[in-house]
C-alpha positions in Angstrom: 11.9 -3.9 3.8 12.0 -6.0 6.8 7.9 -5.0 7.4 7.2 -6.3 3.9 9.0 -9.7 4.7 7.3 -10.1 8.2 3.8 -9.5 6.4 4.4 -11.9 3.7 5.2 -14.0 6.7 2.6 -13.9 8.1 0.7 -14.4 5.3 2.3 -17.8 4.5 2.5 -19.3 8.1 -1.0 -18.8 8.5 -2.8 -19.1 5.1 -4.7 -15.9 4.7 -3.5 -15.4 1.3 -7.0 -13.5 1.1 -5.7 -10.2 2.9 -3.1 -10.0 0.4 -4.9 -7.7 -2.3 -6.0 -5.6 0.7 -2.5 -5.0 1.4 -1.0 -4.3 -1.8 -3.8 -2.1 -2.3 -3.3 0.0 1.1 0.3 0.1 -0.2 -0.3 1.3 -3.2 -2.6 4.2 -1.8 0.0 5.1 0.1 2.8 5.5 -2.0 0.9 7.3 -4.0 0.2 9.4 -1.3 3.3 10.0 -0.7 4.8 10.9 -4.3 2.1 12.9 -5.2 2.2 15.4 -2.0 5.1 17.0 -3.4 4.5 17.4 -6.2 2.1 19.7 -8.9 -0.3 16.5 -9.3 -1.1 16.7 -6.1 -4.5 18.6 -6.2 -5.7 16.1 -8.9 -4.7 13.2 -6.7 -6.6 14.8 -3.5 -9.8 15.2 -5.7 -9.9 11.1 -6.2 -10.2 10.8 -2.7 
């Protein structure tokens, strides 16, 4: 959790509040990644991308 806190961070000390959705987004992605590659939704999940 310590990568989340530095990014935030980094957000804050230098005002690029703007990169944020790009983040969460990327995040997202990849826990879904993640979860679903294990798992029997995986081939429905590798035909969105």
């Amino acid at each position: 959790m310590d990568f989340l806190r530095d990014i935030f961070g980094f957000l804050s000390q230098r005002k690029k509040w703007w990169l944020a959705p790009i983040v969460m987004l990327l995040l997202l992605i990849g826990v879904v990644l993640v979860v679903g590659g294990g798992s029997a939704v995986a081939p429905f999940i590798y035909t969105l991308f």
